[in-house]
C-alpha positions in Angstrom: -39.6 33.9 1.4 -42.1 32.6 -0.9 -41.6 33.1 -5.0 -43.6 34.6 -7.2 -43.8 34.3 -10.8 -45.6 37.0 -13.3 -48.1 34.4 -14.4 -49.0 34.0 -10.4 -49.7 37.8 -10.0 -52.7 39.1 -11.5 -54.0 43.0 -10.9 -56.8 44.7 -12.4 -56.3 47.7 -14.0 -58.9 49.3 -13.1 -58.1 49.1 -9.4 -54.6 49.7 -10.0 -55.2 53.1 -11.7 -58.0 53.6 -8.9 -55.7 53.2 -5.9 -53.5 55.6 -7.6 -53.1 59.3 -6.3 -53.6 62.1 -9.4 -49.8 62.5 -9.4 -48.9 58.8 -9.6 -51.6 58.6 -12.3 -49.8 61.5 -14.2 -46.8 60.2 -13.7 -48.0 56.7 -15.2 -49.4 58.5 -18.1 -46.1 59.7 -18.6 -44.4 56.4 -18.6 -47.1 55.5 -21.1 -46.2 58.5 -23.6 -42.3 58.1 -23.5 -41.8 54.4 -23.4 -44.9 53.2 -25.1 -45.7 55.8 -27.7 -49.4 56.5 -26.5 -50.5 59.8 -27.2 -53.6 62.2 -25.5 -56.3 62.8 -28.1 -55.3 66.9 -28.4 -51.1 65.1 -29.3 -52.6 63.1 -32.1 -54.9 65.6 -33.3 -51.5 68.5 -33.7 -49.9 64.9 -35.5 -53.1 65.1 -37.9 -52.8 68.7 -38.9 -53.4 69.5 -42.6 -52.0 73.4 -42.5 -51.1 75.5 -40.0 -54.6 77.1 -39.9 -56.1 74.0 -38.4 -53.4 73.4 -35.8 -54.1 77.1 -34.6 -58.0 75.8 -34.6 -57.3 73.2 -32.7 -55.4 74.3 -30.4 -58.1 77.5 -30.0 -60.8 74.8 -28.9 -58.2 73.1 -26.7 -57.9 76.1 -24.7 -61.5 76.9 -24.8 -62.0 73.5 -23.4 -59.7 74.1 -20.7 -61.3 77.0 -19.8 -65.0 76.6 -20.2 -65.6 77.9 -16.3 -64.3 81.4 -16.8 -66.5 81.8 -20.5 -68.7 84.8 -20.5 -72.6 83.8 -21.1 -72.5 85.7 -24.2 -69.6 83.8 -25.7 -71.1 80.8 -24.5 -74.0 81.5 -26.4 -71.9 82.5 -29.2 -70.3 78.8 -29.2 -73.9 77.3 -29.5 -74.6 78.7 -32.2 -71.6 77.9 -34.0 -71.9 74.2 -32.5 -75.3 74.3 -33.9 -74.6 75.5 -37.2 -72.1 72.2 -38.1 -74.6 69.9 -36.4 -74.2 69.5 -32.5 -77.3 69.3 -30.6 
């Protein structure tokens, strides 16, 4: 049976995570979170909170993100216009 050492082994990530199904690629990200302290974007952003007005915020465009299939035209329209107001395009 032939030996292999770490150094001898070499796999990109990018075709590890690619051969992975969605559920071993959650489960990985889970690995990552618990043992390694990396955090999604929306995790940090709850961590960064000034009051509790801003977490609500955030957490209000979270679930608007989540949900942007089911948005009415007329609140989608409603969004541009705020978005346009603070400077998105």
């Amino acid at each position: 049976m032939p030996r292999f050492s770490i150094d001898d082994i070499f796999i990109d990530p990018d075709e590890f995570l690619e051969a992975c199904s969605n559920k071993e690629l959650s489960e990985t990200f889970e690995q990552l979170q618990e043992n390694y302290g990396f955090a999604s974007d929306e995790e940090k952003e709850v961590d960064e909170t000034r009051s509790e007005g801003h977490r609500i915020f955030l957490k209000n465009l979270r679930v608007l993100r989540e949900n942007w299939l089911g948005i009415t035209k007329e609140d989608a329209q409603i969004i541009d216009v705020l978005g346009k107001k603070y400077g998105a395009v």
